[in-house]
C-alpha positions in Angstrom: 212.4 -20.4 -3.8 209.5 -18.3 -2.3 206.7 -16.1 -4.0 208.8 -13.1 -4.4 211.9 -14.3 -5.7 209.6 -16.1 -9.0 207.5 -12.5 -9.6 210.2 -11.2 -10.4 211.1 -13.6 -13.2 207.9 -14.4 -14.1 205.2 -11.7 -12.8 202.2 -12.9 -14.9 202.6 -16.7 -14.5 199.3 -18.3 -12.6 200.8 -19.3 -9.0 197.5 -21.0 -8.5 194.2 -21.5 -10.3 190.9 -22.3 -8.5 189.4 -25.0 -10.4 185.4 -24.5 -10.0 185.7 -20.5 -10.4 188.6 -20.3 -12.5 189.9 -17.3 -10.7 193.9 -17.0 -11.3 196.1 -15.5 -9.2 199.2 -14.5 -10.5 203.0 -14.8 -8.5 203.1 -10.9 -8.9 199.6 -10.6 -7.2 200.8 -13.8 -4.6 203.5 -11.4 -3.8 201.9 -8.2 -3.7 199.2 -9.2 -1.1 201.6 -11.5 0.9 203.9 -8.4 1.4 200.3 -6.7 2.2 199.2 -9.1 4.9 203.0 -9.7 6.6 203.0 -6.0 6.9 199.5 -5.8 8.8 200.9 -8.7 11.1 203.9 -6.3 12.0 201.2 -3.3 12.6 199.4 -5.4 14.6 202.2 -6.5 16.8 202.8 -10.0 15.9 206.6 -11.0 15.8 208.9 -14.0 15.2 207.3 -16.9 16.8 204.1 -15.3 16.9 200.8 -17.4 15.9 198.0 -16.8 13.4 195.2 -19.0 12.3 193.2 -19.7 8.8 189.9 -21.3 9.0 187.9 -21.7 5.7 187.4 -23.6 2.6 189.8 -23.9 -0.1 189.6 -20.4 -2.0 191.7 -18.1 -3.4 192.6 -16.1 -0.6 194.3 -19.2 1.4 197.5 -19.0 0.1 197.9 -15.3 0.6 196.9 -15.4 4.2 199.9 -18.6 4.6 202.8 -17.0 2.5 201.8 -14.1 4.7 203.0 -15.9 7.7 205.4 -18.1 6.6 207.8 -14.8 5.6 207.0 -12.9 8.4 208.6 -15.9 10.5 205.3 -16.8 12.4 203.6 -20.4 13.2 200.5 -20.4 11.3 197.6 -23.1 11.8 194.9 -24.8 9.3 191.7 -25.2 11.3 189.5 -28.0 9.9 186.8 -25.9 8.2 184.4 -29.0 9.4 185.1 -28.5 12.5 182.2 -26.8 15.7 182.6 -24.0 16.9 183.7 -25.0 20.6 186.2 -27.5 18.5 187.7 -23.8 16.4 187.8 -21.8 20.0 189.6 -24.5 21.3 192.4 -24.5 18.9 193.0 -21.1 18.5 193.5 -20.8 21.9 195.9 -23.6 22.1 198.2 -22.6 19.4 198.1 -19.0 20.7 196.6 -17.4 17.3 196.1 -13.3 17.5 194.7 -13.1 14.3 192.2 -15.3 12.7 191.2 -15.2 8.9 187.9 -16.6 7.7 185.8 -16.5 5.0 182.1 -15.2 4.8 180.9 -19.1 4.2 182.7 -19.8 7.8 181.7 -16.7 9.5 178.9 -17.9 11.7 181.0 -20.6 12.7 184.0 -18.3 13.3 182.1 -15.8 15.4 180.7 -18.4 18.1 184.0 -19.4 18.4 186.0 -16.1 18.8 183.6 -15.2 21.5 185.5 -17.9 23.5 189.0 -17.4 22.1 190.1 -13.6 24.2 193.1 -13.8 22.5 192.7 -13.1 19.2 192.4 -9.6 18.9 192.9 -9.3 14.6 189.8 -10.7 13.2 189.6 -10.9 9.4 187.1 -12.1 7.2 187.7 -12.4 3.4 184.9 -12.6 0.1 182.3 -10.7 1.8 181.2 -8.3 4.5 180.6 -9.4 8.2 179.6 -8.0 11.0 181.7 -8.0 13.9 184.8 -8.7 11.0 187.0 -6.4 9.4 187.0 -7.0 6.1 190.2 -8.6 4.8 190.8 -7.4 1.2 190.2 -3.6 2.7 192.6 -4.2 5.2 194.8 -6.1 3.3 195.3 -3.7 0.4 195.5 -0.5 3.2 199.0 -1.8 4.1 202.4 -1.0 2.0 203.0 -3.8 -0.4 206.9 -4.0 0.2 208.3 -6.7 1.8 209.2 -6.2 5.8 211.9 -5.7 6.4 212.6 -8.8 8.9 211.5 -11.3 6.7 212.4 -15.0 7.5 210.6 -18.4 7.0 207.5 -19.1 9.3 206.6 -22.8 10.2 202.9 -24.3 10.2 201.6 -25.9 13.2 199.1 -28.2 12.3 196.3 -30.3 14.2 195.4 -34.1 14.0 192.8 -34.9 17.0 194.4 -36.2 20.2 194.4 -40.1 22.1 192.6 -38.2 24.9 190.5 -36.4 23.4 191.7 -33.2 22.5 193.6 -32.2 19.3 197.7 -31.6 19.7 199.3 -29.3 17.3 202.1 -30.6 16.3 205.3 -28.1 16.6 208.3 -28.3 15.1 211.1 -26.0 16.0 211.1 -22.4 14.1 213.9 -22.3 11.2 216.8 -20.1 13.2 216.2 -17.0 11.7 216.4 -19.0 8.4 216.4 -16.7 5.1 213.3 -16.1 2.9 213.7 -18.9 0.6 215.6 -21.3 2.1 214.4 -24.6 0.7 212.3 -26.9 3.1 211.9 -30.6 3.5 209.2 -30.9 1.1 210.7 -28.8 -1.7 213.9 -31.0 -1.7 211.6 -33.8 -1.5 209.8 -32.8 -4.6 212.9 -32.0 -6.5 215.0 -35.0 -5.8 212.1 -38.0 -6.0 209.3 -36.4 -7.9 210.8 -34.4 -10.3 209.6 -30.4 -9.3 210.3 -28.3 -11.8 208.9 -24.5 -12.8 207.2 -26.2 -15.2 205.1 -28.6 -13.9 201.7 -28.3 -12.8 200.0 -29.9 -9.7 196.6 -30.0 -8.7 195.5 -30.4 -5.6 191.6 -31.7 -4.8 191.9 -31.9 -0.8 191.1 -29.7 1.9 194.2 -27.6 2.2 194.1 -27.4 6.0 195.6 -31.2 6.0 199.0 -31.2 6.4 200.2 -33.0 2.8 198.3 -30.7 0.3 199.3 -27.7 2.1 202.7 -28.8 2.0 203.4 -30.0 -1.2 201.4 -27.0 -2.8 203.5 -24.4 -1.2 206.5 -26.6 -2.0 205.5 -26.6 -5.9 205.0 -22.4 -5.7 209.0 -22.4 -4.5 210.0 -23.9 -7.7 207.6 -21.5 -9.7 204.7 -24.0 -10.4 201.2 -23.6 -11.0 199.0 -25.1 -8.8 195.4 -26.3 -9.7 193.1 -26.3 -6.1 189.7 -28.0 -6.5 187.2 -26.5 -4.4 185.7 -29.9 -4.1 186.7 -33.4 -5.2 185.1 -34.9 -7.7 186.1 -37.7 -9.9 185.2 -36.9 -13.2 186.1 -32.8 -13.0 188.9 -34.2 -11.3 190.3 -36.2 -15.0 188.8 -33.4 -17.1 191.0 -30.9 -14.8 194.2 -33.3 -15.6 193.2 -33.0 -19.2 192.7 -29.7 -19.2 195.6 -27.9 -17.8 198.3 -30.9 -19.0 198.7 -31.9 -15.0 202.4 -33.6 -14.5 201.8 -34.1 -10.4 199.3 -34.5 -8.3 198.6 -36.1 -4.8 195.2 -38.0 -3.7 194.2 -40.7 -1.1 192.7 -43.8 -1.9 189.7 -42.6 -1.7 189.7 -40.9 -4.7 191.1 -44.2 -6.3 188.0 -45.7 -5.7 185.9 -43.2 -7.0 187.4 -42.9 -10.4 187.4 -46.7 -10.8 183.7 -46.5 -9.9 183.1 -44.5 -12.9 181.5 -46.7 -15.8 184.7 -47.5 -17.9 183.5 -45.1 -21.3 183.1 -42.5 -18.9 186.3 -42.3 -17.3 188.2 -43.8 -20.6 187.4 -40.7 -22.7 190.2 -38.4 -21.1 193.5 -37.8 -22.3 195.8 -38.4 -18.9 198.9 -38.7 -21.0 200.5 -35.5 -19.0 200.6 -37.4 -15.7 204.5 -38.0 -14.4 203.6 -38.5 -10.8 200.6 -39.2 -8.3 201.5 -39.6 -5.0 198.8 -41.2 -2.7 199.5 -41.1 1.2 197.2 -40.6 4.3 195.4 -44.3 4.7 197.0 -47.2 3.3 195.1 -48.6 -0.4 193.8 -51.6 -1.3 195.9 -53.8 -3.3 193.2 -54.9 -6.2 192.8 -50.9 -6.2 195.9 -50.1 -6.7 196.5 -52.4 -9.4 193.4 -51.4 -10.9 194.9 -47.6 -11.1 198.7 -48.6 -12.3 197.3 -50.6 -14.9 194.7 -47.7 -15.8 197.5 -44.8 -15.3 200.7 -46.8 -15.5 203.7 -46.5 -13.7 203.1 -42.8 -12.3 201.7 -44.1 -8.7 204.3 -43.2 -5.9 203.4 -43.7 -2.1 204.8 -42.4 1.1 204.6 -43.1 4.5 204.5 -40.4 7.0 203.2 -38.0 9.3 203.2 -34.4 10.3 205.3 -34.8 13.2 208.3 -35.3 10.1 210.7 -37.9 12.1 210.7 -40.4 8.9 209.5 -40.7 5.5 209.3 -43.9 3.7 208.8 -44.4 -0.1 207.8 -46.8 -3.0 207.3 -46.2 -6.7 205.2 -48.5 -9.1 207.4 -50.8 -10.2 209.3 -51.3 -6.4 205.6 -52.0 -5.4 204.4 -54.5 -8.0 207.3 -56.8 -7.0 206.1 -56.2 -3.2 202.7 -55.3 -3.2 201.2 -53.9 -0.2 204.0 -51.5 0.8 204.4 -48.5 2.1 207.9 -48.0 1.0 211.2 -48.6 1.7 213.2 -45.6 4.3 214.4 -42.3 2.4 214.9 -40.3 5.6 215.4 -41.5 9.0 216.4 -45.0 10.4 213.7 -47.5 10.2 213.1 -49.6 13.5 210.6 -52.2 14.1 210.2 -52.3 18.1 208.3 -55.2 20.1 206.9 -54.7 23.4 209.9 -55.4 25.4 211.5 -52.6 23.5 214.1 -54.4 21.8 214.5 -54.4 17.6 212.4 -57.2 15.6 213.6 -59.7 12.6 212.2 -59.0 9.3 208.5 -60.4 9.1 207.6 -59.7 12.5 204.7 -57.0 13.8 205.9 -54.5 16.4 205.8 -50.6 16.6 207.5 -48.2 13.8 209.6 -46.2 14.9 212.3 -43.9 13.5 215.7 -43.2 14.3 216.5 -39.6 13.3 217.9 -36.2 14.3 214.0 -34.5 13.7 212.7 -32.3 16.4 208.7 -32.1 17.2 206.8 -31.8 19.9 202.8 -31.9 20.8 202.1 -28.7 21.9 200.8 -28.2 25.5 201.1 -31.9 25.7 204.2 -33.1 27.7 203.0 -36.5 28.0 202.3 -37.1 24.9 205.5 -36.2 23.8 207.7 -38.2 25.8 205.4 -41.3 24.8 206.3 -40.7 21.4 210.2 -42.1 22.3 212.1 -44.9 23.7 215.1 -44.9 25.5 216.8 -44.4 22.5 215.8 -41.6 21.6 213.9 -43.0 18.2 210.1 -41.3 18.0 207.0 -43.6 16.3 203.4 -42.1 15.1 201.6 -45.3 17.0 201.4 -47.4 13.6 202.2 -51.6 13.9 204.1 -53.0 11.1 207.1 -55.1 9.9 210.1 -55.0 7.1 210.5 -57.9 4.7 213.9 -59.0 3.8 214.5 -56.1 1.5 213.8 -53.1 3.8 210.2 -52.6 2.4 207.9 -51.7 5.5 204.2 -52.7 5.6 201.7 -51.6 7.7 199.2 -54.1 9.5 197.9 -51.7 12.5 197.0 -49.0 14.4 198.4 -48.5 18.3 196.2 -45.6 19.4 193.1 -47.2 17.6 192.9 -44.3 15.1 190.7 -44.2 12.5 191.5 -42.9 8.7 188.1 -42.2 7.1 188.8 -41.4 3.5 192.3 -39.8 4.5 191.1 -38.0 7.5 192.9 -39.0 10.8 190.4 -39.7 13.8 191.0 -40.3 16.8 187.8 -42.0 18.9 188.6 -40.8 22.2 186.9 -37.7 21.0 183.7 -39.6 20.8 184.0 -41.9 23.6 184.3 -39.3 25.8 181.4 -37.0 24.3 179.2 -40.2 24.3 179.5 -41.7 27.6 178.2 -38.4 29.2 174.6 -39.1 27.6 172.5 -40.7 30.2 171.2 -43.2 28.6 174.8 -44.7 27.9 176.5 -47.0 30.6 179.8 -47.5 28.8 181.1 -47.2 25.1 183.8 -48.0 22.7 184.4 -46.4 19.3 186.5 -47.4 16.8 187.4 -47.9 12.8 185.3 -51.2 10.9 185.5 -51.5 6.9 183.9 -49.4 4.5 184.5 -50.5 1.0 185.0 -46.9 -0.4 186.5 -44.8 3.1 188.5 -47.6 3.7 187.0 -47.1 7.5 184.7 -45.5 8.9 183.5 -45.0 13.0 181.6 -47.5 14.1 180.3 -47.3 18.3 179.6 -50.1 20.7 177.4 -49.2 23.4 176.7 -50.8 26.8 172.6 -48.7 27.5 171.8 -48.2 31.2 168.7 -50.1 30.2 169.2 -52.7 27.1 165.5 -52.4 26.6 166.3 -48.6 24.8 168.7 -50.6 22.4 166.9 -50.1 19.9 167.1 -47.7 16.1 165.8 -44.8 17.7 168.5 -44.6 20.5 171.0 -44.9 17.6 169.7 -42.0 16.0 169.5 -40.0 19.2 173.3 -40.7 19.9 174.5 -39.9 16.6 172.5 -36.5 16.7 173.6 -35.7 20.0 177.6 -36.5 19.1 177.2 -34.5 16.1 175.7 -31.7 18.3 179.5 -31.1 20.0 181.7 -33.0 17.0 182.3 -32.9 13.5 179.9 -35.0 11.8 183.2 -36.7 11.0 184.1 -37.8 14.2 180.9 -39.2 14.8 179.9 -42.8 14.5 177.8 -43.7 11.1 176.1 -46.9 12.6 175.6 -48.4 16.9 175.8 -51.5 18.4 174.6 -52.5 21.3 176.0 -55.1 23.9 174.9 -55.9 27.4 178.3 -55.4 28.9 181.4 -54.3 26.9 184.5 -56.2 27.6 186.7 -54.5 30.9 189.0 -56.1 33.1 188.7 -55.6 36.8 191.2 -52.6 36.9 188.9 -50.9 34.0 190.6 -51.4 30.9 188.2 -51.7 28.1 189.5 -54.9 25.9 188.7 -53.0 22.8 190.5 -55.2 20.5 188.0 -58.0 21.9 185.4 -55.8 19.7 187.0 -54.0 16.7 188.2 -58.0 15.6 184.6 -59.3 15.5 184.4 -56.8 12.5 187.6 -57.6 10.5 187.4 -61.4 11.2 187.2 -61.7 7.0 190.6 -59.1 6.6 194.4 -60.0 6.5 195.0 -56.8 8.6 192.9 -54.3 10.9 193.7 -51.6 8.9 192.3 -50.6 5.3 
C-alpha cells in the first residue's frame, strides 16, 4: 500500500501518466526517486514532524517530491501555484517548510517569495536550471536510492484561505510512528465505496495542490493504480483521455459538468465512455438540471461527497439514492450528523441550522487558536461553517454558507482576503465582498463599494480596484465586476449586514449557494 511495496510486484507498470506530454513514470522510477528525495530530507536535517513545501503546476515531478515526504514521516504542503508571491512567503513560513520545491515555470514567483521566508534553507527547483536554485533532478539523483531507514507515513497540511484574512493550514495529528503503508482514510474509502482496485485507472484534471485530487491520486497509487494527471482541464481532451486509456474513476467539480454539456451534442457524443465505473464530483454543490443532464449522458456512475479537509465527516450519495432525492449531498458514512440552530440545540428534519459532526477526528488550524475552538460546541462536535438540513431519511442538503465563502468553480474563497486588501485603497470608504451567480463557476466574487466620493463611481474606478487587488491577490480572489452604493448597510456597533446585500443578487434562487 505505498510506492515501494507495488515496484516490487510490478516495476514497469505506469504509476502515473501526464496527459499533455505523455511522460510515464513507472512505480519502480516512483520509488527510486522517492527513496532519493527522503534521503536528501535526512541529509539535510529534516526529521519526524518536520515540514516541506511544493509549489508548481501539475507535472511529473509532483508526486516524487510528496511520496518523498509522506515516507519520511514529514507534513508536507501544496501551495496554490496561482498564488503572489507575498501570498507563497507567507505560507511557507506558517507551516514551517525547510525545503521548498518548484518548478522553472514558478521560479520567479518562488524567488520573491523565499527572499522573505528565512527559514527555508533547501531550495530546489525541478525541469530546468535557475539561478539562486539547486537543481532538483542533480540533487535528487546524488542521494542513495534505498529507502531510510526510519521510514513511516508523513501527513499533508493543506491551505484553504482564512475568515480573517489569512490562510490556516489545516493539521491533522501525525500517524504515531505509523508503518510505511498503513492504509489511510482515503484508500479505505476508495476500496470500500468506489471500488479501488490495481487495476483501475483514474484521471485526475485538477490542480493537485487541492486537497481531493491530491488525496484520492495518492490513494489510487497504494492500490497499484495508474493515474492519468491533466496538465490542464479541458473538456473535450478530457473524454478523449477517458477513451483513450479505458478510465474506470475519476473525480471533477461541477464545473467541468458544465463544460462538457456545453459541447455541441456530435462533438461530445462521438466518444466511447463505456469504461467509466465511478465519477465522484465534490467541492461546490451542482446544479440539479446539470446533474441530470450528466446521469442521463453517463448513467449511474455519478457519486458525490460532502466534505472538507479538516476530515471530521464525510457524507455520500450515489446516482440512484440521488434521483429519488435530488439535490443532496449525501447521507452520513463517517461521523455523526448534527444539524445545530443558533441556540445550540439539535434541529427536526427540514429545518436550516449549522452542520456539524459528531466524531472522534482530530484537526486543528494551524497558528490559529481561535479559529479552532470556533469550529466546536460544547459537545465537542466540529462544523466547516456550511447551513443545511436532513430530510426524513437522513439525506443532508446544503442551502448556505456561514463564513460567506465563495466556491468559484471548486476553489474555496474566502472574501475577507479582499475586503481587507480593498478598503486600504483611498478612494474606498467601506466594502463588502462576497459570492453572486455565475451560470458556469457556479459563483463568482462580486464587491460592493461605499467611494469616499460617489462621484468616482464610475467604470474606470472599477477597473482601478480590480487591478490594484489583483496587484497583492490571486486574480482568483479578486472580484470580476463592482458595485457601488452610497452607504453599505452597518449597524451602530459596526457590523456590516452583508446578508442585506448578497440577497439582492439571489432574489430569483431557492438557496444562496450554487
Amino acid at each position: 500500500m505505498y510506492p515501494g511495496a507495488i515496484a516490487e510486484k510490478t516495476p514497469h507498470k505506469p504509476a502515473y501518466v501526464m496527459a499533455g506530454s505523455g511522460e510515464t513514470v513507472t512505480y519502480a522510477e516512483l520509488d527510486r526517486r522517492s527513496n532519493q528525495l527522503a534521503q536528501l530530507f535526512r541529509a539535510r536535517g529534516l526529521r519526524r514532524g518536520d515540514s516541506v513545501a511544493v509549489f508548481m503546476e501539475n507535472n511529473a515531478r509532483y508526486f516524487e517530491v510528496t511520496w518523498a515526504a509522506q515516507r519520511s514521516g514529514l507534513y508536507y504542503t501544496a501551495i496554490s501555484s496561482r498564488l503572489t508571491p507575498a501570498e507563497v512567503s507567507y505560507i511557507l513560513n506558517d507551516c514551517g517548510a525547510r525545503v521548498l520545491v518548484t518548478s522553472r515555470e514558478k521560479a520567479d514567483v518562488a524567488a520573491e517569495a523565499l527572499a522573505g521566508a528565512p527559514g527555508v534553507h533547501t531550495r530546489l527547483v525541478c525541469l530546468g536550471a535557475v539561478e539562486g536554485f539547486e537543481n532538483y533532478e542533480d540533487t535528487r539523483d546524488a542521494q542513495p536510492a534505498e529507502p531510510i531507514p526510519d521510514e513511516s507515513e508523513g501527513q499533508d497540511m493543506l491551505y484553504s484561505s482564512g475568515t480573517t484574512g489569512q490562510p490556516k493550514g489545516v493539521k491533522v495529528p501525525m500517524p504515531e510512528e505509523a508503518p510505511i503503508g498503513s492504509p489511510n482514510g482515503v484508500f479505505l474509502l476508495g476500496m470500500g465505496l468506489y471500488g479501488l482496485t490495481d487495476q483501475s485507472i483514474y484521471l485526475s484534471p485538477a490542480p493537485l495542490y487541492h486537497a481531493a485530487p491530491l488525496r484520492f491520486t495518492m490513494a489510487w497509487m497504494r492500490a497499484g493504480a495508474t493515474v492519468i494527471v491533466m496538465e490542464h482541464f479541458d473538456p473535450v481532451e478530457y473524454l478523449r483521455l477517458v477513451e483513450r486509456h479505458r478510465v474506470t474513476h475519476s473525480q471533477v467539480v461541477p464545473t467541468m459538468f458544465v463544460r462538457m454539456l456545453k459541447l455541441p451534442k456530435e462533438e461530445r457524443e462521438v466518444f466511447d465512455l463505456s469504461s467509466l465505473q465511478v465519477v465522484i464530483h465534490a467541492a461546490a454543490p451542482c446544479p440539479i438540471p446539470v446533474k441530470e443532464q450528466m446521469i442521463e449522458w453517463w448513467g449511474p456512475v455519478i457519486h458525490e461527497y460532502y466534505a472538507g479537509t479538516e476530515g471530521n465527516g464525510f457524507t455520500a450519495v450515489n446516482s440512484e439514492e440521488w434521483m429519488s432525492h435530488k439535490g443532496t449531498v449525501g447521507r452520513a458514512l463517517t461521523g455523526i450528523l448534527h444539524v445545530v440552530g443558533e441556540d445550540g440545540e439539535e434541529l427536526p428534519p427540514g429545518e436550516p441550522g449549522t452542520i456539524f459532526f459528531e466524531s472522534g477526528a482530530v484537526f486543528e488550524y494551524h497558528n490559529d487558536p481561535e479559529k479552532t475552538r470556533a469550529s466546536r460546541n460544547e459537545k465537542g462536535w466540529s462544523t466547516l461553517g456550511d447551513v443545511g438540513y436532513v430530510d426524513e431519511d437522513g439525506f443532508l442538503y446544503l442551502t448556505d454558507r456561514k463564513a460567506y465563502m465563495i466556491i468559484s468553480g471548486g476553489v474555496n474563497i474566502y472574501p475577507q482576503e479582499a475586503e481587507n486588501l480593498l478598503v486600504t485603497h483611498p478612494k474606498v470608504l467601506d466594502v463588502a465582498v462576497f459570492g453572486v451567480p455565475n451560470e458556469e463557476m457556479g459563483e463568482e466574487v462580486k464587491a460592493v463599494v461605499q467611494p469616499v466620493d460617489m462621484a468616482d463611481a464610475g467604470p474606470g474606478l472599477e477597473r482601478e480596484l480590480i487591478e490594484f487587488c489583483k496587484a497583492s491577490l490571486a486574480s482568483y480572489k479578486c472580484p470580476r465586476s463592482i458595485d457601488f452604493e452610497p452607504e453599505l448597510p452597518r449597524h451602530p456597533t459596526g457590523k456590516l449586514y452583508k446578508r442585506l446585500l448578497k440577497d439582492r443578487y439571489w432574489a430569483d434562487h431557492s438557496t444562496r449557494i450554487l
